[in-house]
N, C-alpha and C positions, 0 to 999 in steps of 0.2 A: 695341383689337382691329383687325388687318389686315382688314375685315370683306368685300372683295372676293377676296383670297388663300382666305380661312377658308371661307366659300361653298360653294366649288367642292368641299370636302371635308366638309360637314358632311350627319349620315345625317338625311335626311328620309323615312323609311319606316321601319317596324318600330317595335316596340317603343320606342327608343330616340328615335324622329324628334322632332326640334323646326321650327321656323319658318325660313325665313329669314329675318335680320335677327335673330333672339333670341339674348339677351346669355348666352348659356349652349347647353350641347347637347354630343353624341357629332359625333366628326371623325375620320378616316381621312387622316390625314396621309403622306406618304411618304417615306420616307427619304432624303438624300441622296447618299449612297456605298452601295454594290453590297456585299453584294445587296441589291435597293430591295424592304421590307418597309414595312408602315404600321402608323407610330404608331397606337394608339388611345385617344387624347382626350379626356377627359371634362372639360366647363368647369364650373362651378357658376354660378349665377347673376354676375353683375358689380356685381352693387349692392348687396353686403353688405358688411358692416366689413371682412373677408378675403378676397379674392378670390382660386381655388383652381384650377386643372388637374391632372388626374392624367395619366401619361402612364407607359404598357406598350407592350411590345413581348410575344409569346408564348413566346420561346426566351430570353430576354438582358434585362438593364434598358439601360433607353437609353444613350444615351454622352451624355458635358460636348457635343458640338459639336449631338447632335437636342434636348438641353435645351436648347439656347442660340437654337436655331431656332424652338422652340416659344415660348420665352420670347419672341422679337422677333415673333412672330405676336399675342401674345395680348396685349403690354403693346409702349408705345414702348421703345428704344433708351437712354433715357434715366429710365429708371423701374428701381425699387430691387425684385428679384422674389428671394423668398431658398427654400431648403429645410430644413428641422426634422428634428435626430434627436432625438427624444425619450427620457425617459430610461426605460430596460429596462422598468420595473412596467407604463408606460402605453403602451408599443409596440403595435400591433395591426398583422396582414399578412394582407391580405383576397390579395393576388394576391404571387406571388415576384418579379415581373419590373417592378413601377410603382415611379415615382417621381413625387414633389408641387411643383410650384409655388406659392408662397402671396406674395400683396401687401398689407398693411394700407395701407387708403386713405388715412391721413394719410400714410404715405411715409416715417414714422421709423422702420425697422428697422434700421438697422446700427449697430455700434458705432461707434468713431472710426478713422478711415482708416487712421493707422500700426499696426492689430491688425489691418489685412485685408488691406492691401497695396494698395489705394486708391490709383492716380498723385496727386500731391501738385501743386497748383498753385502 
């Protein structure tokens, strides 16, 4: 986690408040292209087998470039952070406009590079 960047945005009051410094909590991130609205954030803890973000917007689901922001906030640059569509029976849609990052801590979730387009070294 950016834990200095993350900070400045996480809600410590209300309902919702955690610590600072806690590996989880509500964030009010902001967007970077106009018009500037805020992510809203939910971490789950960081030290479970899965480690999770949700991330909403109130009008729109985010876009690939505030997933992509959020992901470099929350994991290094160099960490494998994928998203899940499940299949129809087991779908569940608490809000219309979220979308999930999810990390398994061993770090083997992807298939092999030429199914996903992976630059090849």
């Amino acid at each position: 986690m950016n834990d200095e960047l993350l900070e400045r945005y996480r809600q410590i009051t209300g309902p919702w408040k955690t610590s600072r410094g806690d590996n989880f909590g509500l964030f009010f991130i902001p967007t970077t292209r106009p018009p500037i609205m805020k992510l809203k954030v939910i971490c789950a803890p960081m030290d479970m087998e899965w480690q999770h973000v949700s991330v909403s917007l109130s009008n729109r689901c985010p876009s690939w470039e505030e997933m992509a922001m959020i992901k470099n906030l929350f994991w290094g640059e160099d960490e494998t952070v994928i998203q899940f569509h499940p299949k129809k029976s087991e779908y569940i849609n608490n809000h219309p406009y979220c979308l999930h990052l999810w990390k398994h801590v061993d770090g083997h979730a992807l298939p092999p590079s030429i199914l996903i387009g992976i630059k090849l070294d």
